[in-house]
C-alpha positions in Angstrom: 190.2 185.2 -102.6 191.8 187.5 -99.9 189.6 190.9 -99.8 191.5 194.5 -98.9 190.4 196.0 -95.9 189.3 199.1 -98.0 188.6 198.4 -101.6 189.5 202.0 -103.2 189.8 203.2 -107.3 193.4 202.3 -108.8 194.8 204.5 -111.3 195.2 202.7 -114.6 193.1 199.9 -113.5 189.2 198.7 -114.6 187.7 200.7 -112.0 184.2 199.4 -111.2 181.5 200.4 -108.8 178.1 198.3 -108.5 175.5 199.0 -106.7 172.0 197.1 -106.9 168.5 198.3 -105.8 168.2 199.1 -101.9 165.4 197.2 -100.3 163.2 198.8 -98.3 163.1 197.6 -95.1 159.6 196.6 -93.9 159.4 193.3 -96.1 161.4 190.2 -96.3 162.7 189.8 -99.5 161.2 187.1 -102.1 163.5 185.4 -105.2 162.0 187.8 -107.5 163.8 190.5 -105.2 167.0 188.3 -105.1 167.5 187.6 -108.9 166.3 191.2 -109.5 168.8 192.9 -107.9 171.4 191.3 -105.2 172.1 188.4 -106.6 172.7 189.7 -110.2 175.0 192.3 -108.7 176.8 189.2 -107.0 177.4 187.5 -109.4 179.1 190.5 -111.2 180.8 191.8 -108.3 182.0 188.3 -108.0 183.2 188.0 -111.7 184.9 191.1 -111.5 187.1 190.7 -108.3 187.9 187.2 -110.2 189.7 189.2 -112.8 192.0 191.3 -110.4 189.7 194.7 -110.9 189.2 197.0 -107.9 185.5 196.4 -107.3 183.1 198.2 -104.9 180.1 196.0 -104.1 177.4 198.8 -102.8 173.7 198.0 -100.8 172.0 198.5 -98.2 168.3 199.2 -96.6 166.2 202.0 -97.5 165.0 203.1 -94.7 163.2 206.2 -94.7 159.1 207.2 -95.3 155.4 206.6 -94.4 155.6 202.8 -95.0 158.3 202.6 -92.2 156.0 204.9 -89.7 152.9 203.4 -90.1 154.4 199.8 -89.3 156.3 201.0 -86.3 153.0 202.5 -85.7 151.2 198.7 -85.6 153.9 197.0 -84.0 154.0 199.6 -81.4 157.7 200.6 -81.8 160.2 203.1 -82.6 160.8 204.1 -86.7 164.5 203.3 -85.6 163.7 200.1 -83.6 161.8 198.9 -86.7 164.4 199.9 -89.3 167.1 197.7 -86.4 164.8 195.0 -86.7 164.5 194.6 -90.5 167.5 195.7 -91.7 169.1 192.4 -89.3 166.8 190.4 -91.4 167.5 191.4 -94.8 171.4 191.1 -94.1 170.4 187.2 -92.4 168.7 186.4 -96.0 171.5 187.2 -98.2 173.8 186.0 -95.9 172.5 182.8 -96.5 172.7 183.5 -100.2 176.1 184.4 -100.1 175.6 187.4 -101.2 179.0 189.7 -100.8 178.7 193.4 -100.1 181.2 195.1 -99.4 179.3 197.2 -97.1 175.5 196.4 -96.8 174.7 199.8 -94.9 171.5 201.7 -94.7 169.8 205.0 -95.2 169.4 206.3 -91.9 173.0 207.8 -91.1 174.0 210.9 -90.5 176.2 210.8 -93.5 172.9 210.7 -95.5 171.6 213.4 -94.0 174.7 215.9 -95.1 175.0 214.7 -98.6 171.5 214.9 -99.5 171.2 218.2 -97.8 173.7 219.0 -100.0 172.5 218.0 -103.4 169.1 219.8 -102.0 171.2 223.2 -101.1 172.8 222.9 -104.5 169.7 222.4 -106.2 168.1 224.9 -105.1 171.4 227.6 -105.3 171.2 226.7 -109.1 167.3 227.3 -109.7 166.0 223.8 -110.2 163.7 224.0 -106.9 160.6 226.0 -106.4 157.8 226.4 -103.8 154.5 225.4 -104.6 151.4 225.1 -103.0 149.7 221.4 -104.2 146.8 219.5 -103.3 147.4 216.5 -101.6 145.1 213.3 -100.2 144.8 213.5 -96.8 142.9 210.8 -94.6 140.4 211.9 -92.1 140.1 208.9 -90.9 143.3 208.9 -89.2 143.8 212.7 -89.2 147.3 212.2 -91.7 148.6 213.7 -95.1 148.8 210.5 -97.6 152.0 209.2 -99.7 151.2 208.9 -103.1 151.7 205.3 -102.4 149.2 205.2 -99.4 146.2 206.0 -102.2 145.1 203.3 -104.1 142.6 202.9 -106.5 142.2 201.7 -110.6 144.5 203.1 -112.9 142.7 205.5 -115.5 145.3 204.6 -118.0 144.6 200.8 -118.0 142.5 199.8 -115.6 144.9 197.8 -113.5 142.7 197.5 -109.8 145.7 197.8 -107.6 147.5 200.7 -108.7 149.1 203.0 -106.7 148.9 206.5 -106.1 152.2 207.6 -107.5 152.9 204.9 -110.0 150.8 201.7 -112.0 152.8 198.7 -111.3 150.9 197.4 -114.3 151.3 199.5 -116.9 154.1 201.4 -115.2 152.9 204.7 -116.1 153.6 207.7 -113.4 150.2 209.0 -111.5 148.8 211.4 -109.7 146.8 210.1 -106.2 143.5 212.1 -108.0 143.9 210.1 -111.3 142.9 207.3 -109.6 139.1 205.2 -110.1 137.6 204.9 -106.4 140.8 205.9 -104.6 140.9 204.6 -101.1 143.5 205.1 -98.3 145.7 202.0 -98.1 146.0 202.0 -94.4 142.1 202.3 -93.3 140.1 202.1 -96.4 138.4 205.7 -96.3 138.3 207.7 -99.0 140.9 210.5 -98.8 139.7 214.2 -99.6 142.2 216.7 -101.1 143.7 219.6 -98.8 146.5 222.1 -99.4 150.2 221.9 -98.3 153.3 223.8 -99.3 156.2 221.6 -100.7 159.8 222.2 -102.6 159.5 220.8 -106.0 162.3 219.3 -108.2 161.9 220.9 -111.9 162.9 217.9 -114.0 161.8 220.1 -117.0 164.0 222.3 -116.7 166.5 219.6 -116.5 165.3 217.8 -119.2 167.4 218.7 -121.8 171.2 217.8 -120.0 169.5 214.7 -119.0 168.4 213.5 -122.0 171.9 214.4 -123.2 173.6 212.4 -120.9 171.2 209.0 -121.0 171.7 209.4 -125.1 175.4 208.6 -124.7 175.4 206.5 -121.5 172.6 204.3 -122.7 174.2 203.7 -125.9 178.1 203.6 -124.5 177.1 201.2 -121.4 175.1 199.7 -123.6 171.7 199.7 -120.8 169.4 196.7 -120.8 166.5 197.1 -123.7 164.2 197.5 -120.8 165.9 200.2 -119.3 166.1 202.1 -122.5 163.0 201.9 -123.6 161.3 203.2 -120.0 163.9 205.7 -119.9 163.2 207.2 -123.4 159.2 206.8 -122.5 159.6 209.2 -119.7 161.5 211.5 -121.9 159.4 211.3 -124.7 156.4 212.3 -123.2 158.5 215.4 -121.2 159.6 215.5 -118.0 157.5 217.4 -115.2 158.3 219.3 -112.2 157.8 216.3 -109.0 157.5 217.6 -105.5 160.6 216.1 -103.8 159.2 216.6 -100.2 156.5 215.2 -97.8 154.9 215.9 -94.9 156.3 213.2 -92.7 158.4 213.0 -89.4 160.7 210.2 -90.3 163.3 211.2 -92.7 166.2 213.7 -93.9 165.4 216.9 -92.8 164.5 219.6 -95.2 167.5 222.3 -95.1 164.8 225.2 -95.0 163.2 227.6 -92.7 159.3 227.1 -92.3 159.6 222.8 -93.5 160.6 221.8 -90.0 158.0 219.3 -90.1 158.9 218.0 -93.6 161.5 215.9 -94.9 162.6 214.7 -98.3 160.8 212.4 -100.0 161.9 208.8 -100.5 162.1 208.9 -104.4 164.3 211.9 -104.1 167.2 211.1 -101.3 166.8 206.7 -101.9 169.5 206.7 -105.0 171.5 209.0 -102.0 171.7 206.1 -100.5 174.3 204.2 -102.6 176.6 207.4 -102.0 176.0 207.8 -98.4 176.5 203.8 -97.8 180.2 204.4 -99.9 180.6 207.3 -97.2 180.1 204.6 -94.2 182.4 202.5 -95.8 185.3 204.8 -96.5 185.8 208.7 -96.0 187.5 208.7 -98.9 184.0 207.9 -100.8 184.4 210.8 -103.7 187.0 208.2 -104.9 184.3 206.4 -106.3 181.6 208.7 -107.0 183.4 212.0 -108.1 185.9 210.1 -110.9 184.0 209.1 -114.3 186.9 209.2 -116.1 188.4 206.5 -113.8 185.2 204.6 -112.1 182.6 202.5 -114.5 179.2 202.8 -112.2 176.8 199.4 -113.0 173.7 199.4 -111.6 171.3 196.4 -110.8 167.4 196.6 -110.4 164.0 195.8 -111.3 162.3 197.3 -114.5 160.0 199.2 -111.7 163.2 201.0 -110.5 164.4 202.5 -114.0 163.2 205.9 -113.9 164.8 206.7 -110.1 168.4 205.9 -111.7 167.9 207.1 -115.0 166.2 210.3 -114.9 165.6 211.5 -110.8 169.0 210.7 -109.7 171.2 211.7 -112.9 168.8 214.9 -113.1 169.5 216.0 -109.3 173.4 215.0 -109.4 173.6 217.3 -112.9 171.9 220.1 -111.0 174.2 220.1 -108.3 177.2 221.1 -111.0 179.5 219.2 -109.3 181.6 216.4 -110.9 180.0 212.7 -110.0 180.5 209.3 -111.4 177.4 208.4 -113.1 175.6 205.0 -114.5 177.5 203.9 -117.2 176.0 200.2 -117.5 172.0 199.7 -116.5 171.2 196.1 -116.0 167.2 195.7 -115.3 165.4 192.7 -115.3 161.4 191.8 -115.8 159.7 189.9 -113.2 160.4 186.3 -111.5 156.9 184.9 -110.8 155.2 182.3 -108.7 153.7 179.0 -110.2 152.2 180.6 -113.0 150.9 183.2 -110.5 152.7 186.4 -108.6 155.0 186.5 -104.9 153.4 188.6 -102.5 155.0 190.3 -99.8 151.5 191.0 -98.2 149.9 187.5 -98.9 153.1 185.2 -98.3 152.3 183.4 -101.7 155.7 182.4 -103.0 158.7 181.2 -101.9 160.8 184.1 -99.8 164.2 184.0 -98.8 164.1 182.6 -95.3 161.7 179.6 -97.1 164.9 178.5 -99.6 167.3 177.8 -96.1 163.7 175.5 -94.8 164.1 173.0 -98.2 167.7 171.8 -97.1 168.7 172.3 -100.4 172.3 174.6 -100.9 172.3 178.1 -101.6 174.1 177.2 -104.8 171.2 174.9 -106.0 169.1 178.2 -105.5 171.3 180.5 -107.0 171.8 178.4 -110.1 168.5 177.8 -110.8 167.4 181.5 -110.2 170.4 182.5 -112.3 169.5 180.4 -115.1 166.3 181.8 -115.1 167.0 185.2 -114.9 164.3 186.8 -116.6 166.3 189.5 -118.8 164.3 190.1 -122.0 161.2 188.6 -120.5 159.1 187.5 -117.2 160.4 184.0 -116.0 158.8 181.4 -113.6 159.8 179.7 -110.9 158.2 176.3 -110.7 159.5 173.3 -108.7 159.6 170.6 -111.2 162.0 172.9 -112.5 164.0 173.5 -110.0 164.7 169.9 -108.7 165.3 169.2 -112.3 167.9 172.1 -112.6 170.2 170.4 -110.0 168.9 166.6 -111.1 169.4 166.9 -114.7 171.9 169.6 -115.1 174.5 170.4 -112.1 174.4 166.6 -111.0 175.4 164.9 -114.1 177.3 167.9 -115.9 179.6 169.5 -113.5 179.2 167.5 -110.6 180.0 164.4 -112.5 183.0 165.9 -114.7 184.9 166.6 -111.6 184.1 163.7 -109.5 184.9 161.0 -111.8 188.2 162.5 -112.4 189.1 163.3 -109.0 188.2 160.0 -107.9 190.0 158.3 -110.7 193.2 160.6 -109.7 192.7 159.7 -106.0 192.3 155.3 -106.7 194.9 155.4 -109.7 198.0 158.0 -108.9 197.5 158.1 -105.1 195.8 162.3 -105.3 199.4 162.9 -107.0 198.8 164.5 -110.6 201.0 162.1 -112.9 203.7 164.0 -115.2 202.1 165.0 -118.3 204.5 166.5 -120.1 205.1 163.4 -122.1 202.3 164.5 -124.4 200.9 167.8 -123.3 202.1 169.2 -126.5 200.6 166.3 -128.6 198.6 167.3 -131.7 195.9 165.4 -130.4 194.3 167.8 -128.0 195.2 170.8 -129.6 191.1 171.2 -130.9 190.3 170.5 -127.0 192.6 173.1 -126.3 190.9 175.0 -129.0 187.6 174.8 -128.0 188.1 175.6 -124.4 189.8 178.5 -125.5 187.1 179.9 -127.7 184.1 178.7 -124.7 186.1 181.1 -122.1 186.6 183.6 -125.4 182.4 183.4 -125.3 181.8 183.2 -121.4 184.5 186.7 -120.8 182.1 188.6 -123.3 179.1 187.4 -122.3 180.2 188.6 -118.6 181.8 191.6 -120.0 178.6 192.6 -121.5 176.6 191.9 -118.2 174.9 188.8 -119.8 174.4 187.0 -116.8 172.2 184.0 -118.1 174.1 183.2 -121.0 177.5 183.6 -119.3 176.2 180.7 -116.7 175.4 178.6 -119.8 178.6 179.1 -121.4 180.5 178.3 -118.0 178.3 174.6 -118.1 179.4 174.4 -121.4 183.1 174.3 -120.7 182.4 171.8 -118.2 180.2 169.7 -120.7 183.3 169.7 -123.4 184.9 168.3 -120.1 182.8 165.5 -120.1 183.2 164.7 -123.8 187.0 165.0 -123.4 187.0 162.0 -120.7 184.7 159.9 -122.9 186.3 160.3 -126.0 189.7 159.7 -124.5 188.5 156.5 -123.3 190.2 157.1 -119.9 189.8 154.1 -117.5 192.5 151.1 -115.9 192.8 149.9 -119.4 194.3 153.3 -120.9 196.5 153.7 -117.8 197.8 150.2 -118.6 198.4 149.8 -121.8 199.5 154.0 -122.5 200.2 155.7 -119.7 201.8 158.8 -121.4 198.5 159.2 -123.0 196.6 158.6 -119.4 198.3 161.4 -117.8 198.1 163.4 -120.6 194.4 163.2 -120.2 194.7 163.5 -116.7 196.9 166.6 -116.2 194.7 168.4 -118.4 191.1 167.2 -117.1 192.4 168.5 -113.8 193.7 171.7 -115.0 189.9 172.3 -116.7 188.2 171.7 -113.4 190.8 174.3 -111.9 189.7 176.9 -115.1 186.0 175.7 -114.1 186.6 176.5 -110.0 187.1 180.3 -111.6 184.4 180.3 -114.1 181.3 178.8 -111.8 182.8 181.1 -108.7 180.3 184.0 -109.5 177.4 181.9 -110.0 178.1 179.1 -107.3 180.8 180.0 -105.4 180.5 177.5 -102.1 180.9 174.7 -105.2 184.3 176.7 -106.3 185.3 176.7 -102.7 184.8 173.1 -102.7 186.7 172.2 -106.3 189.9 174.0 -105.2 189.9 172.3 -101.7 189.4 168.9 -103.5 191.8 170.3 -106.0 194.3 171.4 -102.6 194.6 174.5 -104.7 194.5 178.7 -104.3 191.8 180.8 -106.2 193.1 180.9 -110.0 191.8 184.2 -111.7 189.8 184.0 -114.5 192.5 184.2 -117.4 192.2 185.8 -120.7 193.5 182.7 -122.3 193.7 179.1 -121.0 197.2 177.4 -120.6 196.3 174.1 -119.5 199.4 173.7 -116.9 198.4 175.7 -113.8 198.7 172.7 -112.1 201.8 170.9 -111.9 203.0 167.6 -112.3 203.7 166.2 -108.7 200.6 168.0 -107.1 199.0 166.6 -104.6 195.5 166.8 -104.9 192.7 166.5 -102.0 189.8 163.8 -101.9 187.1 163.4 -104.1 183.8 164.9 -102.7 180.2 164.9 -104.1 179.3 168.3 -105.4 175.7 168.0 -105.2 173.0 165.3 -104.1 169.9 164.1 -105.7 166.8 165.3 -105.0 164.0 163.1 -104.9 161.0 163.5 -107.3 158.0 163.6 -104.7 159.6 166.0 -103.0 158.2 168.5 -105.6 154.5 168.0 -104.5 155.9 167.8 -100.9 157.3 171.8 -101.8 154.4 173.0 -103.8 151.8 172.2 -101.5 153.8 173.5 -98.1 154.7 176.6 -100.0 151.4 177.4 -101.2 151.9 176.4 -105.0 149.9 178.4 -107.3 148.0 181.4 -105.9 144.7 179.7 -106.8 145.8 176.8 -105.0 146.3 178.7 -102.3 142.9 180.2 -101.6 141.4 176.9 -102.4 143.5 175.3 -99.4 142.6 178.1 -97.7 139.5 178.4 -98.5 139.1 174.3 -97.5 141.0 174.6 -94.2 138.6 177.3 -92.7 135.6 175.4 -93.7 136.7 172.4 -92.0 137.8 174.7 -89.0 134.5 175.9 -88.9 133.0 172.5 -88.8 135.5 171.3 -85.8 134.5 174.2 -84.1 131.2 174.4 -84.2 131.1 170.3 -82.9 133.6 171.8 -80.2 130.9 174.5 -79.3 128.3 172.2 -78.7 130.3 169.9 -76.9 131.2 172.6 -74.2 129.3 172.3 -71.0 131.0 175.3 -69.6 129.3 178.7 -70.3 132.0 181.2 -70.8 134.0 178.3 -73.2 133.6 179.4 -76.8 137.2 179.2 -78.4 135.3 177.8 -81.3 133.9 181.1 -82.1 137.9 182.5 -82.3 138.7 179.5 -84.1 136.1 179.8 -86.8 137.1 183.7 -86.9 140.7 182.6 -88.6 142.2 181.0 -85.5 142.8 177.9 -88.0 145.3 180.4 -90.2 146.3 182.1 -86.9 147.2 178.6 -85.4 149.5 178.1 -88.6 151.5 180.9 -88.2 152.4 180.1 -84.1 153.7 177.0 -85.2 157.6 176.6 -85.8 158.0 180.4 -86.7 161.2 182.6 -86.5 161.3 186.3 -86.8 162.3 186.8 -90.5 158.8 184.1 -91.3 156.4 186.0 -88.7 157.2 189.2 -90.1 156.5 187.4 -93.7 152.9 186.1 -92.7 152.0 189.2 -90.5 149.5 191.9 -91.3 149.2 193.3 -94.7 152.1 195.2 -95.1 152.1 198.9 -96.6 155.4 198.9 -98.8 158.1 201.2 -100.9 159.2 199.8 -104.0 162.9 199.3 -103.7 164.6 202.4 -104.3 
């Protein structure tokens, strides 16, 4: 498909703008990050571009906040080095996913310095900011104000051990750093004590009431994911409070306000800026899109943990501003992707992260298929391996991948790759029910997609292609048919063909190097996805390209082969673990009392974690060391 140089709103056109969570940028991203936000947007940015609609594709890093200083702190760089470093990895993951932004741009520009300095001044113009002197956690350990986030402790509400000091990821209930049970500083372990600070605060309840206006009708007119509705109304139910929207930090967008010089705003407040200020990198003519709701539909992807930044903070602070703005119209959240029956972990490396998909060998459309089919939209899904190699074994090799193969082959061996004329018996009253139910599949997948339901609109695509298969089969096409009616053969043929050109258009959101590789085979352009089905795109006389294997098998022990180098269950994991330093211990302690020399003790270093340490030097690239490095102190997306 060609792509503008600047994608901009049309008048009279389906104007849509997606945007899905910003990352932040001190992690690599695992597949419960990819199906949770980029590659759901994708696949709908994809989908719409497919149907000829002018569509924005918005993301980028967050870049901004404690978590970024601290870990330029450790590695002993720059808060700008470290956001160059990270934000090249991020964009070298989804690269490999094929994942295609339009722009994928960051936070720290000076484009998002002006706009949020203007929401702020506007803010604050209208009455919705005040000054107020709180109480916050600060470390004297390491002589430092705390982020909320950088407190951690057990959550009073449910007892969840991790939880942070701003939110429980368990029970995702909002918190106060002082709520918590035993809270401890994240970065050194001490226990924080409170001291006083000045900061600007946000007053959400005084806000409350145009928000809850607004998410009313948009929730129920964009028709927002359950999820997303029910954490939205949560919030509002128990009444919004007042939420300081500035820190005492050094790295980030400037607070415009005599005596807060040595403040900035706080990453919850300017993050959802982001999607606007990225739109401003990629076109000056970025109000197009955000300042023209009656023209522009805004659809936003993210994790459940995101909701309340784009459904109460961001609508509540572009409201207060009184200016005009294109707001969320469709929410699309999803629950969480885990691990072999356990949880991915940034910090821990358990799971399979985005860099560890390219190490398999296996396709990004493998991945993105299986992770699409098992998008976890009402409910938590699992990523397991016996799954996965039976997702591409069971389903993709003998569905699509043999639908188009067989009949592309049988094209290439019987009519020299020149579709035969079928216009003998196009028209014939025997396919018109497999016209029919083509017809009504695409009638089912359009919906589905219209309505943002990803998983089922993937199963409805394989479903077209499966009534292929049955097509072929019941029309008995082989030498024989050819021979003995060959009216009827190229009937068959002509409109198998066309089907795998309807399929190329249907399976391009979801898989689209597999598209790419049906209309070369086919020697065809990009078809967009049509309301209705014709059967005749392709024309008698066309000369098609050769047949080529869509996807390979994947052999069964390879699953034990994946599980146990990527660390299978978390249990598993810490027993390996757990097994590999004893037995390092053991080697060096023989090793020790082998030495003759004196000053020789590496067993000591060994039997310290050298065995782990050993592991990670071996065969590493950036995006994996920065994976298996130190614990890393993280923002949630957004």
């Amino acid at each position: 498909m060609e792509k503008p140089s600047v994608i901009l709103p049309e008048k009279g056109k389906q104007n849509i703008l997606i945007t899905s969570a910003l990352p932040y940028v001190n992690n690599v991203p695992h597949l419960g990050n990819i199906i949770g936000s980029v590659l759901s947007a994708d696949v709908f940015s994809r989908y719409n571009k497919a149907r000829n609609r002018p569509t924005l594709f918005i993301c980028g890093t967050d870049e901004y906040g404690t978590a970024t200083e601290t870990k330029a702190l450790e590695e002993k760089i720059t808060p700008q080095e470290l956001c160059d470093k990270y934000h090249a990895l991020h964009a070298e993951v989804y690269k490999w996913f094929e994942i295609e932004f339009d722009i994928f741009g960051r936070t720290t520009t000076p484009q998002q310095t002006e706009i949020a300095q203007d929401i702020f001044t506007k803010l604050d113009k209208n009455g919705y900011l005040v000054e107020k002197t709180t109480t916050q956690p600060y470390c004297e350990s390491h002589h430092s104000f705390l982020a909320d986030r950088f407190v951690e402790g057990q959550c009073p509400r449910c007892q969840y051990e991790d939880a942070r000091g701003d939110q429980c990821d368990k029970c995702g209930n909002l918190l106060d750093p002082f709520d918590l049970i035993n809270p401890k500083c994240k970065i050194d372990g001490a226990k924080p004590v409170p001291r006083d600070t000045k900061h600007i605060h946000l007053l959400l309840d005084k806000l409350q009431p145009a928000v809850e206006a607004w998410s009313s009708k948009s929730s129920e007119e964009g028709q927002w994911s359950k999820n997303g509705r029910i954490i939205t109304e949560s919030w509002l139910k128990e009444g919004l409070k007042d939420r300081g929207i500035t820190r005492d930090l050094k790295w980030g967008t400037p607070v415009p306000l005599p005596g807060y010089e040595n403040k900035v705003l706080y990453v919850w407040f300017d993050a959802c800026i982001g999607y606007v200020s990225i739109t401003a990198n990629y076109t000056k003519e970025w109000e197009k899109w955000w300042r023209d709701p009656e023209n522009v539909k805004l659809y936003q992807f993210m994790g459940k943990d995101n909701v309340p930044f784009h459904t109460v903070v961001f609508p509540s602070s572009q409201i207060g501003t009184g200016d005009k703005w294109t707001m969320l119209n469709h929410l699309s959240t999803t629950e969480y992707l885990n691990y072999e029956n356990g949880k991915f972990s940034k910090s821990r490396g358990v799971g399979v992260f985005g860099n560890n998909a390219k190490d398999t060998g296996i396709p990004p459309d493998v991945w993105r298929y299986f992770l699409l089919e098992n998008r976890p939209e009402t409910g938590d899904s699992q990523f397991e391996w016996k799954y996965f190699i039976a997702a591409n074994n069971d389903k993709l090799l003998p569905n699509l991948g043999n639908f188009v193969n067989r009949l592309i082959k049988f094209t290439n061996s019987q009519y020299d790759s020149t579709i035969p004329d079928y216009t003998a018996k196009f028209a014939s009253s025997d396919f018109d029910a497999f016209k029919a139910d083509i017809n009504t599949l695409l009638k089912e997948y359009t919906d589905l997609m219209e309505a943002v339901k990803l998983r089922d609109g993937l199963n409805k695509a394989m479903s077209i292609s499966a009534r292929g298969n049955v097509f072929l089969t019941h029309a008995h096409l082989d030498n024989k048919l050819k021979a003995s009616d060959p009216s009827q053969a190229a009937a068959v043929v002509g409109l198998g063909l066309n089907l795998i050109y309807l399929l190329a258009s249907v399976i391009y959101p979801y898989i689209p190097a597999t598209s790419k590789s049906i209309l070369s085979q086919l020697n065809a352009p990009f078809l967009p996805i049509p309301n209705h089905w014709e059967a005749n795109d392709l024309k008698p006389s066309h000369k098609i390209g050769k047949a080529a294997y869509l996807f390979t098998n994947i052999k069964k022990e390879k699953e034990e082969e994946w599980r146990a180098l990527f660390g299978g269950t978390q249990a598993e994991r810490l027993k390996k673990e757990e097994e590999a330093a004893k037995s390092a211990a053991k080697k060096a302690a023989k090793k020790a009392k082998k030495s003759e020399k004196k000053g020789e003790k590496k067993g000591e270093g060994v039997e310290k974690g050298g065995a782990k340490a050993q592991e990670l030097d071996v065969g590493k690239d950036s995006i994996e060391a920065v994976t298996d490095g130190v614990d890393q102190v993280t923002l949630p997306t957004s």
